[in-house]
N, C-alpha and C positions, 0 to 999 in steps of 0.2 A: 152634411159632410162636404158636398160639394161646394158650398157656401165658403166653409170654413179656407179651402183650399182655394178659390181666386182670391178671397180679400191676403191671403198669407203671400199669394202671388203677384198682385197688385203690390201690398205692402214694398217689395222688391224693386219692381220693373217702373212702379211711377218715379220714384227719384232719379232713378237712369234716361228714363224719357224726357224729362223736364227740366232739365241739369243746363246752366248758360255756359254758351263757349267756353268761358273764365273759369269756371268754376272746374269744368275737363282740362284746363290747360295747367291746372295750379294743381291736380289731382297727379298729373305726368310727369309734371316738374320736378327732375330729382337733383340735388347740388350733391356732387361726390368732392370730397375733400383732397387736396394734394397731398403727397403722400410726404409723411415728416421729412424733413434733413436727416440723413443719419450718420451720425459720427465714427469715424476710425477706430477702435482703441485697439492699437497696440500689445500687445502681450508683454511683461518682463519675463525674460530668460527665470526660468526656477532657481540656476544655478549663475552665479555671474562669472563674465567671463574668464576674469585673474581665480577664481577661484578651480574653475575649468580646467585652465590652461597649468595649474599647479598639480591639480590632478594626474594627469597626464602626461608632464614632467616626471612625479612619482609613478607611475608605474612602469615609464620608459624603463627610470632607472631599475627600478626591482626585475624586469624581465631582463636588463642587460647583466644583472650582476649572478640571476637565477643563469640565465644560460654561460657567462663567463663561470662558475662552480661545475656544472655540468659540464663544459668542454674540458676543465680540468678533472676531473674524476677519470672523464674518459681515456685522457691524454697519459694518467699517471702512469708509467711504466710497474708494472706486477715481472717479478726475476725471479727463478725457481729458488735460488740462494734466500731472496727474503723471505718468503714464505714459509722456507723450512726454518729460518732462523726465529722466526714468530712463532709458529706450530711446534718451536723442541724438538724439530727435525722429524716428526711424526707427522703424516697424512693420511687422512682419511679417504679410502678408496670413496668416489661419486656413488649416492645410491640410486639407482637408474627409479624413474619414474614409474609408474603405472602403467601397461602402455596402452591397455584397454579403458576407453573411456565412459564416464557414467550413463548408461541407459537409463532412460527414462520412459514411462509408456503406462499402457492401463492392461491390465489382464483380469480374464473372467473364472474366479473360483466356482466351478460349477459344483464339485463335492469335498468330503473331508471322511478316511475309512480311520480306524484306526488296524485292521486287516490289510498289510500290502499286498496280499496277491488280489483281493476284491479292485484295489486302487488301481493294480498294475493292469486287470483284465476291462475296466475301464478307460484308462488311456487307451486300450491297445483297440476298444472300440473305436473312440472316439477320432481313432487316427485312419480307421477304416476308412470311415466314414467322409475322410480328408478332411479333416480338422486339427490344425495346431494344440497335438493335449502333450502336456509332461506331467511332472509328478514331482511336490516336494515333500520335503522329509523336516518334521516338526515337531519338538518337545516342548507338550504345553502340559505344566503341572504337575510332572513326573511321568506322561502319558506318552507315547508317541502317536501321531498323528499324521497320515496319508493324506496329504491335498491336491485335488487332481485341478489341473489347472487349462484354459485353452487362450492364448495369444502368443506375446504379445502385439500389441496394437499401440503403435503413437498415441494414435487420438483417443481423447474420452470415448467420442462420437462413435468409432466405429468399434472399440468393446461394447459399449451397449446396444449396437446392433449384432453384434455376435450374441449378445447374452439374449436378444431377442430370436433370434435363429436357434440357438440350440433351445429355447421354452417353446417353438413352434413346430421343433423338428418331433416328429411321431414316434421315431425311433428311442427317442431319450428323454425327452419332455420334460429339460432341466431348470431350473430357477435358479440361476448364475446370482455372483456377486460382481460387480465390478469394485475393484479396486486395481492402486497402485502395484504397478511391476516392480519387482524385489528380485535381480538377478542371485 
């Protein structure tokens, strides 16, 4: 074995040892090439210029003509005389809007009685306890229906950490739904 191991080692090291100047200087000698010429190219526009520049003409125009329409609409004079003369001298009183606007939010259905005093003595827990509970009133199927409710909550996020608090709370130990708030 030890045999085996100088001749593999020999093998190596005599070429290295017995090597002529020349032959080391032609082994180092490396020719790195220059680096090519590289040419420009230019890009063409996608779009060429007169075709650009037309573009742009037309839309000038359409915004000057869009906003010359709109300063006359705005400019038209409206006279109580023409309006009643268009309307047949009838007006229709303004219907005032809504003036409460859509909430949105998530609330946690914790139960559903069809018994409201059961429902009602459940809110009235639930509110001890200081918890946001109400109570809605719901006909489903010919049935009325008692849904005791606790929010609501903007966030998804923080109904179902309510819905988690009341399944941890000892007191109630309730398994909520969450769902959308329906004012």
């Amino acid at each position: 074995m030890g045999t085996l191991f100088l001749l593999v080692l020999a093998a190596f090291l005599v070429p290295l040892l017995f090597r002529s100047p020349e032959q080391v200087r032609n082994a180092l000698d490396m020719h790195i090439p220059k680096a090519p010429a590289m040419v420009d190219i230019k890009p063409e526009p996608v779009i060429s210029k007169d075709d650009q520049q037309s573009a742009t003409q037309t839309i000038e125009e359409d915004h000057r003509q869009i906003s010359e329409q709109a300063d006359k609409a705005l400019a038209a004079p409206t006279s109580p005389e023409a309006d009643k003369g268009a309307s047949g001298g009838r007006s229709e009183p303004d219907k005032p809007g809504d003036p409460s606007p859509v909430l949105a939010g998530f609330t946690v259905q914790v139960a559903s009685f069809v018994d409201e005093d059961n429902a009602r003595a459940l809110v009235a827990r639930l509110k001890e306890a200081e918890y946001r509970a109400y109570l809605q009133k719901e006909a489903d199927g010919g049935q009325t229906l008692y849904r005791v409710f606790v929010g609501p909550d903007i966030r998804k996020a923080d109904a179902q950490k309510t819905r988690q608090t009341l399944a941890d709370d000892s007191r109630f130990a309730l398994q909520g739904l969450v769902r959308t708030y329906v004012p």
